[in-house]
N, C-alpha and C positions, 0 to 999 in steps of 0.2 A: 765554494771550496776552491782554493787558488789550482793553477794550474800546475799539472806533475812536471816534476822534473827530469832534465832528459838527462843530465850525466850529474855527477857528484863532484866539486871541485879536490876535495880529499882522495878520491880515487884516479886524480887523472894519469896514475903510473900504472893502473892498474891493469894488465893483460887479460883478466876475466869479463866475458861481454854481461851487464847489468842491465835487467831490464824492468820498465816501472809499469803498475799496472793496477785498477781498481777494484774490489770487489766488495758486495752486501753479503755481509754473514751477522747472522744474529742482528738485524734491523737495522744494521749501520754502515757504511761505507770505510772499508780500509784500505789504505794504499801500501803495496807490497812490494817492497826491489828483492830480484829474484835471479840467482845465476847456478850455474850447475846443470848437472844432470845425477842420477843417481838414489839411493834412500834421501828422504827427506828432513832438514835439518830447519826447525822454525825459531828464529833469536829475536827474542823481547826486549828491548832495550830497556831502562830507567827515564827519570826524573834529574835534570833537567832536558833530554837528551831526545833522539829519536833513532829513527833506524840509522843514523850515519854511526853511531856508537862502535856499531861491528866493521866499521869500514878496513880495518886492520885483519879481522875474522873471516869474511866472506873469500877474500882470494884462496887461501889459505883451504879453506875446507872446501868449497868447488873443483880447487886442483886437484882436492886428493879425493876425487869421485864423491860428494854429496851436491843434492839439488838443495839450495839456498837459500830460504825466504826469509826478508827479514821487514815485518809490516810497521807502520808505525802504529802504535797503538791508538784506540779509540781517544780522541781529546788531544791529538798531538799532529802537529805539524800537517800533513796533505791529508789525513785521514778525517771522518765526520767528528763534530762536536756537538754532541746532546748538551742540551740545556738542565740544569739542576743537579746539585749533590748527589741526590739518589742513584743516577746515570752512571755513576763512578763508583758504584759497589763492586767490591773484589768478587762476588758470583758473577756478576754479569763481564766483567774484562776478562775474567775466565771462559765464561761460554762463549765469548767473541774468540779466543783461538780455539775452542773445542769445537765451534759451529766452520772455522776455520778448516780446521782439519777434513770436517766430513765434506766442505765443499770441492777441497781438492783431490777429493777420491781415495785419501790414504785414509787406513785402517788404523796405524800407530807412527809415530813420528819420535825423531830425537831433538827433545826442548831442551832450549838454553832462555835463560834469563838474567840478567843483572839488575841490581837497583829494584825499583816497582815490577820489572818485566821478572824478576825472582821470584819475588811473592806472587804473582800471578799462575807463574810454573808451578812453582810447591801447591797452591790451589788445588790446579788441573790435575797436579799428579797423582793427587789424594782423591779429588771429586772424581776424575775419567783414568783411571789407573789402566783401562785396558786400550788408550790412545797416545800412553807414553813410552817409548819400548826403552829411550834410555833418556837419564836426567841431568843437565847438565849447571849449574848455579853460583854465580860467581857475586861475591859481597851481596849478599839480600837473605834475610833470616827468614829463616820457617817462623810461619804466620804465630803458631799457637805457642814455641820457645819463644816469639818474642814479648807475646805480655805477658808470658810465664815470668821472663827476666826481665821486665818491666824495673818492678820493684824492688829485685834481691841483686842487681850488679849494677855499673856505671850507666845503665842505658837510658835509665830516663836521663840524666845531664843532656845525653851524646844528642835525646829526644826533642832538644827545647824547641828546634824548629816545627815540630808538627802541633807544638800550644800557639806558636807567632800565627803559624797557617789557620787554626781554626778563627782567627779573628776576620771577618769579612772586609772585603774593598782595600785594608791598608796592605795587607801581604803582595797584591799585585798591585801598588800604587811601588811599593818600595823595592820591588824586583824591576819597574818599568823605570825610575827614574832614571837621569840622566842616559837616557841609551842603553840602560840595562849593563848600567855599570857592575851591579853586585856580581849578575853571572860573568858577566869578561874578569871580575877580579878572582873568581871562584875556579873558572877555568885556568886562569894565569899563575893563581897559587898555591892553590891545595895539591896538586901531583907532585910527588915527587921530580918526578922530571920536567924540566922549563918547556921542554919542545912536545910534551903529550898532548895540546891542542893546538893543533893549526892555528890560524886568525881566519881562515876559509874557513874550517869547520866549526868555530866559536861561531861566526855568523850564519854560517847554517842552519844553528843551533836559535838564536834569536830572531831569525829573520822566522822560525816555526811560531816564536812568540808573539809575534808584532802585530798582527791583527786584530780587533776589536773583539775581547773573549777568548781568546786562544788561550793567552794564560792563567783566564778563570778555571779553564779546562781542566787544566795538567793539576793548579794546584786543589782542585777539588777530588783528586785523589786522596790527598790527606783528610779532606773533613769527612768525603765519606767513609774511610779508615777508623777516623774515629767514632763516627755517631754508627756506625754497621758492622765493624770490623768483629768485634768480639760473638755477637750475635751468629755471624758469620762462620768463623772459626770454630765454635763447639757444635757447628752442625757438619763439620768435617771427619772423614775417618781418621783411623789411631797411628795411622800408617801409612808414606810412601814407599812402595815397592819395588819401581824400577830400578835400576840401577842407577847409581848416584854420585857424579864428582863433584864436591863445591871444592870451586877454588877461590881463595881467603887472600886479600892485600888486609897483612898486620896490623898499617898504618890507619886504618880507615879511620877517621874521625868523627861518623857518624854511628858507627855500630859493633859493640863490645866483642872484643874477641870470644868472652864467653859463652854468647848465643851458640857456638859449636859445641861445649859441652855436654858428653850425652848425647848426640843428635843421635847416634848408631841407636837409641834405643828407640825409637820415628822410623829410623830412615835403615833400616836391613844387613841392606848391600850398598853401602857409604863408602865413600873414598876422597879422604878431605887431602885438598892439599895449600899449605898457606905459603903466601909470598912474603918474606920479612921486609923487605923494603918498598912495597907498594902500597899504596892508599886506596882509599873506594875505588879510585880510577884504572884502576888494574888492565882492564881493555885496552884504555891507549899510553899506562908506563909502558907493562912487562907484554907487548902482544905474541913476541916469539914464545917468552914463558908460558902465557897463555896457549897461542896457538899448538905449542909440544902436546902440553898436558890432557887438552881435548883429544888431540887426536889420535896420543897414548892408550886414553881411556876408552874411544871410541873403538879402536883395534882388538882392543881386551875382550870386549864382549859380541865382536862382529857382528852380521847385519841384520837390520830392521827385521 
C-alpha cells in the first residue's frame, strides 16, 4: 500500500487543518482525510475519482460545525485492493462504510455520495436505515430505478461504457494508454467549466491509478455491478427513509434525467434539486451551488 499523503496539492488554500489516517473495517484497510469537529458527515466519492473529489466540500462543511470524513473507497487510491470481481459487490462497499460507522463510535451519520459512492449510499440507506439520519446524493441513481429505466429511457445509450468495462484486460489497456490520456481528456472536457479540474488534481487522480492493479480495482466495480447488481438489489427494502437531497447537474452525459422520476415514491421525505448548467461533475463546476444547497438542507432538518 503506497504511502499516505500528507497534504493535498488542491487544498493548499485551504484554512481547514486535514488529517490522513488508516483503518480495517470490514476486512480491509481504508484510508480516511478527516477535518472538523462536530455531528459526523461521511462523503463517498465516484469513479474515476477518490476522496480529493470533495476537496471543494470538506472546508465548507468543517467550517460550518461538522466532523468530516471523507475515505477513499475500497479499490481506490491509498485504500486496500482485494483481488477478484466478487470483492466489488455493492453489499460488501456498503458494509465497508456501515462497519465504518460502528468503528467510529457513531450511532447515525449524515451520507453524502456522488458517482459509485451514490449508489453505495442509496444501499446503506435502504439496507442500515437506522445509521443514516440524513441522505445526501448528488448525480448517482437509486440502484433499483436504475435498471427499472434501464430499458424504458435513454439510459442504456448513456450505459455503453459499463458493456466496454465488462470486456477483460482491454478496458484498463485503453484507460492506461498513452499516460492515461482518455482520463486527462475526460477531465479536460466533459465540465462545463475549463477550470473544474486542476492539473494537480487530474494527477492526483491518476497517480491513484498508476500502479500495478489499481485500475483493475476501480473498474471492477462495474463487472461486479453487473454479474451481482440485480441479485443485489431485489434483496433490498422498498424504501429509503432518511431524509433526502439529490442534487442533479442537467448536463450529465452519463445518466438520464429521468432516473428522478417518481423517486418521491422510494424515497419519502425527497428534496431534489437540479443544476441546469452542470454535468456529472457538479462537485468541482457549481461547488458554492453545491456547498449552499447542503448546507440549506442540513439546517432544515438539524442535528444528528
Amino acid at each position: 500500500m503506497p504511502e499516505e499523503p500528507r497534504s493535498s496539492p488542491d487544498l493548499a488554500w485551504d484554512p481547514i487543518e486535514l488529517k490522513h489516517r488508516t483503518v480495517k473495517v470490514n476486512g480491509v484497510f481504508l484510508h480516511l482525510a478527516e477535518a472538523g469537529s462536530g455531528p459526523l458527515v461521511i462523503l463517498l466519492h465516484g469513479f474515476p475519482e477518490n476522496w480529493q473529489a470533495w476537496n471543494r466540500q470538506i472546508p465548507a462543511l468543517a467550517s460550518s460545525g461538522y466532523r468530516v470524513i471523507a475515505p477513499d473507497l475500497r479499490g481506490y487510491n491509498f485504500s486496500e485492493k482485494p483481488i477478484g470481481i466478487a470483492k466489488y459487490r455493492l453489499d460488501l462497499l456498503s458494509n465497508d462504510i456501515s462497519a465504518l460507522i460502528d468503528h467510529l463510535g457513531e450511532k447515525a451519520v449524515i451520507l453524502m455520495g456522488h458517482d459509485w459512492g451514490g449508489v453505495i449510499a442509496w444501499h446503506l440507506a435502504a439496507s442500515h436505515p437506522e445509521q443514516i439520519a440524513k441522505l445526501v446524493i448528488i448525480n448517482a441513481p437509486h440502484p433499483a430505478k436504475y435498471f427499472e429505466s434501464l430499458w424504458r429511457t435513454g439510459q442504456l445509450f448513456r450505459s455503453w461504457y459499463v458493456f466496454f468495462f465488462q470486456l477483460p484486460i482491454l478496458p484498463e489497456i485503453f484507460i492506461r494508454r498513452n499516460n492515461f490520456q482518455s482520463l486527462r481528456m475526460l477531465f479536460a472536457t466533459e465540465p462545463t467549466r475549463s477550470d473544474a479540474f486542476s492539473k494537480d488534481q487530474v494527477n492526483a487522480y491518476i497517480q491513484g491509478f498508476s500502479a500495478p492493479g489499481y485500475l483493475n480495482a476501480a473498474i471492477n466495480y462495474y463487472r461486479a455491478g453487473f454479474r451481482y447488481g440485480v441479485e443485489i438489489i431485489k434483496s433490498l427494502p422498498a424504501f429509503v427513509m432518511a431524509p433526502t437531497l439529490v442534487i442533479w447537474g442537467e448536463k450529465d452525459r452519463y445518466l438520464d434525467l429521468h432516473l428522478l422520476d417518481d423517486l418521491e415514491s422510494r424515497v419519502p421525505h425527497l428534496t431534489i434539486e437540479k443544476i441546469p448548467n452542470a454535468s456529472h461533475w457538479v462537485l468541482a463546476e457549481e461547488p458554492e451551488t453545491v456547498n449552499r444547497s447542503i448546507l440549506r438542507f442540513l439546517s432544515l432538518f438539524g442535528e444528528v
